[in-house]
NUMARMAR-300496 format. One line per 4 residues: their letters; for each residue x, y, z of C-alpha. Coordinates in steps of 0.001 Angstrom, whole numbers. Layout:
REM NUMARMAR-300496
A = X:Y:Z | ...
END
This chain:
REM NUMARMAR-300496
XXXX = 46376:-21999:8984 | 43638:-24160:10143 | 41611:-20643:10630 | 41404:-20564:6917
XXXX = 40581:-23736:6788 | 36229:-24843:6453 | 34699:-28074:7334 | 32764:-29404:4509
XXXX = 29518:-28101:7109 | 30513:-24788:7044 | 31412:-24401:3391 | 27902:-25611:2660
XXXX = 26053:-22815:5000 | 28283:-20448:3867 | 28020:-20510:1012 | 23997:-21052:786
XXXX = 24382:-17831:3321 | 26133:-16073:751 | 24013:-16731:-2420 | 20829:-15486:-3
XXXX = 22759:-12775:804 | 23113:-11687:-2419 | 19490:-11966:-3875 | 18243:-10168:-621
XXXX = 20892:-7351:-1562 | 19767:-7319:-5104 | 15808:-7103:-3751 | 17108:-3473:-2002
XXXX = 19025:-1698:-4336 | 16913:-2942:-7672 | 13282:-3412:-6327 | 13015:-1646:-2936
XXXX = 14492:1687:-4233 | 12528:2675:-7060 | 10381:4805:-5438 | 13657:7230:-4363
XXXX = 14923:6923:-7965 | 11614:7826:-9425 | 10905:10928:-6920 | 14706:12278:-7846
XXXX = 14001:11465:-11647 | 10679:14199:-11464 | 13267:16523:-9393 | 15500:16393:-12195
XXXX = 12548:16365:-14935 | 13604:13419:-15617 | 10122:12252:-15638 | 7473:13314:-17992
XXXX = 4105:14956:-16501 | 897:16836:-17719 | 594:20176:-17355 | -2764:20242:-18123
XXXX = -5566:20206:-14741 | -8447:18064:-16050 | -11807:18585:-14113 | -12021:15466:-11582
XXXX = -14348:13538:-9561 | -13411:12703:-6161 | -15744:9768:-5063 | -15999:8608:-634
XXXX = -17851:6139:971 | -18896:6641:4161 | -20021:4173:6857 | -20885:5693:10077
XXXX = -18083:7922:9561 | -19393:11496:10758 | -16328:12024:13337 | -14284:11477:10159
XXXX = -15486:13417:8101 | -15167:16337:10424 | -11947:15715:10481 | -10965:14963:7256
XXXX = -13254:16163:4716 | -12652:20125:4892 | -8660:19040:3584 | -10109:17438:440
XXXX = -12944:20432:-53 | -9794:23069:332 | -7485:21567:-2098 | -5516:23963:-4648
XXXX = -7723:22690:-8321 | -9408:24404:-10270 | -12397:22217:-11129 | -13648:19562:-9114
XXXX = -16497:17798:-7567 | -16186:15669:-4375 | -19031:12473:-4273 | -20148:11462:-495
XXXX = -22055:8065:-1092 | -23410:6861:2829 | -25095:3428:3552 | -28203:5763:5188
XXXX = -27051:4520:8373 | -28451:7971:10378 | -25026:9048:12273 | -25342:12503:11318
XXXX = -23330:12648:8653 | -26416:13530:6760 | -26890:16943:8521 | -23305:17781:8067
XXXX = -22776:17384:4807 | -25926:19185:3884 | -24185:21933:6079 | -21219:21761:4162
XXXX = -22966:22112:887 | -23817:25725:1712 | -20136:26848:1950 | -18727:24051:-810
XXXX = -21114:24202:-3774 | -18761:21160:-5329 | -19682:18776:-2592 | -22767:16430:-3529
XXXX = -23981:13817:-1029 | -26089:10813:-1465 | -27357:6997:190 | -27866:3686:-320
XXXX = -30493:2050:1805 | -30187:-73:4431 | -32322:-2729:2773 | -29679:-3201:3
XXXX = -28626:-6844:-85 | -26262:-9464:-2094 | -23587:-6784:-3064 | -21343:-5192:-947
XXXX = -22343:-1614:129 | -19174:-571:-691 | -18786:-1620:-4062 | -22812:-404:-4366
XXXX = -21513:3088:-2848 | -18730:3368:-5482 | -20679:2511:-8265 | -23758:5304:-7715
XXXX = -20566:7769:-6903 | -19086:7033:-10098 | -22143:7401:-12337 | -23079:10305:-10919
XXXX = -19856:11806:-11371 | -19834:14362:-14350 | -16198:14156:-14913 | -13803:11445:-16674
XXXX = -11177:11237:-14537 | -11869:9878:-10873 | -10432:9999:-7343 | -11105:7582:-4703
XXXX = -10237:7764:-1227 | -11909:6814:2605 | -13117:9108:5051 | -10656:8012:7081
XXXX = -7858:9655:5107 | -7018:13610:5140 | -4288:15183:1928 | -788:15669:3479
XXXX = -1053:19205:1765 | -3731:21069:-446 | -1561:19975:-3486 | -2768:16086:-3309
XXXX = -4714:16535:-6576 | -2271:18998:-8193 | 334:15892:-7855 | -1827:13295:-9244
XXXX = -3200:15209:-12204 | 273:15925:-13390 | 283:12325:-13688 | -3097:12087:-16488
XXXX = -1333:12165:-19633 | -2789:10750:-22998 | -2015:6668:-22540 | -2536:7161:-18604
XXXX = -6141:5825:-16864 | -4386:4718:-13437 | -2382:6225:-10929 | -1777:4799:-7588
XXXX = -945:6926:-4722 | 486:6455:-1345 | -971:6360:2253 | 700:6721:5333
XXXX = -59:6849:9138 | 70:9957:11064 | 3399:9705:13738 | 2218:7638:17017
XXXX = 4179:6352:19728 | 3977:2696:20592 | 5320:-352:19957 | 1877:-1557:18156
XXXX = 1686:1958:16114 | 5418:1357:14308 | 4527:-1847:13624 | 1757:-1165:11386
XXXX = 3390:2059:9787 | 6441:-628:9330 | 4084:-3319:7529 | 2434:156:5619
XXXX = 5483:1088:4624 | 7080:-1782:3288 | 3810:-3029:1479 | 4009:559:-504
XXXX = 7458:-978:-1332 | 6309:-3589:-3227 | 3338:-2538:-4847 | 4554:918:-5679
XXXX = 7860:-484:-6379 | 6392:-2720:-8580 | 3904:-470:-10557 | 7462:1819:-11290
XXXX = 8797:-1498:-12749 | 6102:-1993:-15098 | 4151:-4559:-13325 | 1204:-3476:-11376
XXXX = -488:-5221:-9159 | -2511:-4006:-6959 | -3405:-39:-5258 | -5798:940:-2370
XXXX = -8732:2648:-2290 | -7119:5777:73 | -5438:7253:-2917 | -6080:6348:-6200
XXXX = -7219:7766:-9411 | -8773:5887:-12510 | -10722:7276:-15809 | -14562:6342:-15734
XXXX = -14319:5169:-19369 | -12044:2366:-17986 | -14109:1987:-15173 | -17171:949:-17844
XXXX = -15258:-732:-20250 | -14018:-3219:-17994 | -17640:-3648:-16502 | -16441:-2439:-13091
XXXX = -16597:-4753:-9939 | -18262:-7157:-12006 | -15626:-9845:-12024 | -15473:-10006:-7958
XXXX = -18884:-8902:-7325 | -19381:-12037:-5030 | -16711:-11239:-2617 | -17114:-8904:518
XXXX = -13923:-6999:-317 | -11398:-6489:-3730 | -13154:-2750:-4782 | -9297:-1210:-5145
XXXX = -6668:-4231:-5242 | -8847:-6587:-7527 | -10043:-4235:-9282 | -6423:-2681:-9923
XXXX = -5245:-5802:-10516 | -7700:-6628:-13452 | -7315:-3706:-15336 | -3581:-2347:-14359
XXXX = -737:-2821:-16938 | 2876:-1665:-17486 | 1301:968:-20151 | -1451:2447:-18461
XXXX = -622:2920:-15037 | 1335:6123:-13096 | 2822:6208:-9756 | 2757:9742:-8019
XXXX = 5320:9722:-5165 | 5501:13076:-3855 | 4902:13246:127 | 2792:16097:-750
XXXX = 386:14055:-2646 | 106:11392:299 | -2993:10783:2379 | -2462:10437:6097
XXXX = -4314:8145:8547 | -5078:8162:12205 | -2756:4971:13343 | -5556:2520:14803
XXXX = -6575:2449:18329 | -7258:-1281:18287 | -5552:-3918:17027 | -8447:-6019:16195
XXXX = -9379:-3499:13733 | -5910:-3443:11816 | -6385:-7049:11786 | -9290:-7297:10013
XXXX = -8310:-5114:7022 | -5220:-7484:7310 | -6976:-10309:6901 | -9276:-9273:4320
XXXX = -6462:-7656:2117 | -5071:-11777:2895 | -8323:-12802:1321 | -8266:-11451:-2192
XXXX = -4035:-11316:-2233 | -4789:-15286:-3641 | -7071:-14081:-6393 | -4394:-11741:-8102
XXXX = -3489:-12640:-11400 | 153:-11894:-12521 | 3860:-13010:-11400 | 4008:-10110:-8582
XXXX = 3229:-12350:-5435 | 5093:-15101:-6427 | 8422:-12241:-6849 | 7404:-11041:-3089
XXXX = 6955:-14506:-1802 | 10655:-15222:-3139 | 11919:-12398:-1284 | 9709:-13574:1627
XXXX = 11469:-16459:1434 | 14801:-15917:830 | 14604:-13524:3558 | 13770:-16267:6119
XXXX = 16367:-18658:4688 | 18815:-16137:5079 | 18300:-15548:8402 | 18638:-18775:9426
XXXX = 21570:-19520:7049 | 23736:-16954:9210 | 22636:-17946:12368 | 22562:-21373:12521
XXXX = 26939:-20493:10488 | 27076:-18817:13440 | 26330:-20957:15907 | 28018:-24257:14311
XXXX = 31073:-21854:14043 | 30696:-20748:18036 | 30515:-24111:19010 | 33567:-24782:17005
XXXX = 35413:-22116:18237 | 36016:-21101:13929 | 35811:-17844:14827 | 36391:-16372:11177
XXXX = 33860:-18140:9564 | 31487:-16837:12943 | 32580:-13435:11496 | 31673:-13802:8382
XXXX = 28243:-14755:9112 | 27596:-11885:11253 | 29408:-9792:8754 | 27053:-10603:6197
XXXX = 23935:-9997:8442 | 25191:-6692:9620 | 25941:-5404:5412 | 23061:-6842:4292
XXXX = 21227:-4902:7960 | 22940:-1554:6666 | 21612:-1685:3291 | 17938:-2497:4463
XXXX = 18253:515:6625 | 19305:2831:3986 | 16568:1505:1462 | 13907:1486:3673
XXXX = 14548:4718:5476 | 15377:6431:2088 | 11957:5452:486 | 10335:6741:4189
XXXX = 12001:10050:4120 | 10714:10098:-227 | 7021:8981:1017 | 7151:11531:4076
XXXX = 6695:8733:6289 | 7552:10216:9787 | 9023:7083:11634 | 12388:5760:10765
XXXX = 13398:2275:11337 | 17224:1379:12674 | 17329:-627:15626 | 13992:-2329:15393
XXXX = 14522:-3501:11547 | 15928:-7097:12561 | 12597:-7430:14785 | 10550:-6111:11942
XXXX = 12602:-8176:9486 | 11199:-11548:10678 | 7803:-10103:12170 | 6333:-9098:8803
XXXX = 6235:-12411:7061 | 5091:-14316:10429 | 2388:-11835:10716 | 1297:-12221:6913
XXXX = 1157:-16195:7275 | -1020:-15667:10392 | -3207:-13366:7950 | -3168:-16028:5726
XXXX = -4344:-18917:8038 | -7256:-17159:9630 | -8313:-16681:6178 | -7989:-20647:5688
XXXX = -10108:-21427:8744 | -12436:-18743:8564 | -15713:-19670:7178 | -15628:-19014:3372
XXXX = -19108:-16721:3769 | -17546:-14356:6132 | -16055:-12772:2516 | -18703:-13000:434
XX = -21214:-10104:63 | -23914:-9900:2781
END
């Protein structure tokens, strides 16, 4: 009998274990699988769309982005719409991009291209970029995305304009990375991935917080009424996450999470430069308004307590030779393993991710949040100017 029977030590971490256990469970099948249940709900017509194909505005900003553009730009002039324009705002920088979208223009009437000079100072050139693409635009209803970014299929705008009915003026998209072997490529489509999770995840909940610049659509009239990037003109960076976060509610904001309607990225080459978006997406996370972070930082931390609530069970139990309650630990950590599996995979296969995740999800598991509290400390040592506008 004395297998059955727990030192006052072990009740305490297993039980602890156990409550974690279950909020981490809850976190996967109520939170982290919304995006399946929404996708099988507009199978099912479950889900109400548009059928109407409003003219559109698709506004890029380009930066020395030429190669790109080759690449990428001929997906978005091809797509299956009936009206639309597509805005190319550069920063002048001479790269050639000029020349080849003056090219372009001869075969793609709905392509328009302009600059903004190199002397422009005290605002980002982004945010400057965006702003002359969206008042030139003669439609309501805009599209942003990067020159970095290509449409999974010619149906990308198709998907999102089902999405602009009457009390609509948002709808946040998903981005993904093209497939990539490597250790340092899975880890970023991992950390893409599970970010889509919450922020998609959440917008299906209605709370949005946040979208990114690679896929997103917003009406100009909103754009204006809320006086644009006026409220974070001083900062470097915020032009899709701030801004989403200002004006995004549980009324007025769509998801659209069809893998046809995702926009595919070349993984990066370096990891210096996936660290630097890190760090500035780190840098305006701690300006968002709303309950949102603090609901992933509970996870966060939960996640971390729970992982060292079974293993340090287990290793109080090895050492005193209770193998049941050694069990139970690792019986908890392998459930709660199966379910993260199934969630996270499930919304990948939704998204049209192409990696899956199985073996490498305990690695993942406690990489994530150490590699967001590194973003978070170079952002508290960096100087403060290195994210304000130049």
């Amino acid at each position: 009998m004395t297998a059955f029977t727990f030192d006052c030590n072990e009740t305490i971490l297993l039980t602890a274990t156990g409550l974690l256990f279950l909020i981490q469970i809850a976190f996967y099948t109520i939170y982290y699988l919304r995006i399946p249940r929404h996708e099988k709900d507009a199978g099912r017509e479950a889900t109400p769309y548009s059928t109407d194909c409003p003219p559109l505005s698709v506004v890029i900003y380009a930066r020395e982005s030429c190669e790109q553009l080759q690449a990428n730009l001929p997906a978005v002039l091809e797509q299956d719409y009936p009206q639309y324009e597509i805005i190319v705002i550069t920063d002048g920088t001479d790269d050639g991009t000029s020349d080849y979208l003056t090219q372009l223009q001869i075969a793609h009437p709905h392509l328009y291209h302009s600059f903004i000079p190199n002397s422009s100072r005290y605002i980002s050139h982004k945010k400057l970029a965006l702003t002359l693409g969206i008042k030139a635009a003669h439609y309501d209803w805009l599209v942003m995305t990067e020159t970095d970014c290509r449409p999974a299929t010619n149906q990308w705008l198709r998907l999102l304009a089902r999405n602009f009915t009457s009390g609509t003026e948002i709808v946040l998209g998903y981005n993904n990375y093209q497939r990539s072997k490597g250790w340092f490529h899975k880890c970023i489509a991992y950390d893409n991935l599970f970010q889509a999770m919450r922020y998609l995840g959440a917008a299906l909940g209605g709370h949005p917080y946040m979208g990114l610049g690679r896929n997103l659509a917003y009406r100009k009239e909103l754009f204006y009424k809320t006086k644009g990037f006026s409220n974070h003109l001083n900062l470097l960076r915020g032009d899709d996450d701030l801004f989403v976060n200002q004006i995004a509610t549980g009324r007025n904001t769509r998801v659209e999470t069809d893998a046809h309607a995702v926009m595919q990225r070349r993984p990066y080459a370096r990891t210096k430069d996936w660290r630097e978006e890190k760090i500035g997406y780190a840098s305006t996370a701690r300006l968002y308004k709303g309950m949102q972070r603090y609901v992933s930082g509970l996870e966060t931390t939960t996640r971390l307590l729970f992982h060292t609530g079974w293993i340090g069970t287990a290793m109080l139990a090895v050492n005193l030779q209770h193998w049941l309650v050694a069990g139970m630990a690792l019986l908890l950590f392998l459930f709660r393993w199966g379910v993260q599996a199934y969630a996270i995979n499930k919304n990948a296969r939704t998204l049209g991710d192409p990696q899956r995740y199985y073996l490498t999800l305990p690695l993942f598991d406690i990489i994530q949040p150490i590699q967001s509290l590194r973003w978070k400390l170079y952002c508290l040592f960096r100087r403060k100017s290195e994210f304000l506008r130049k």
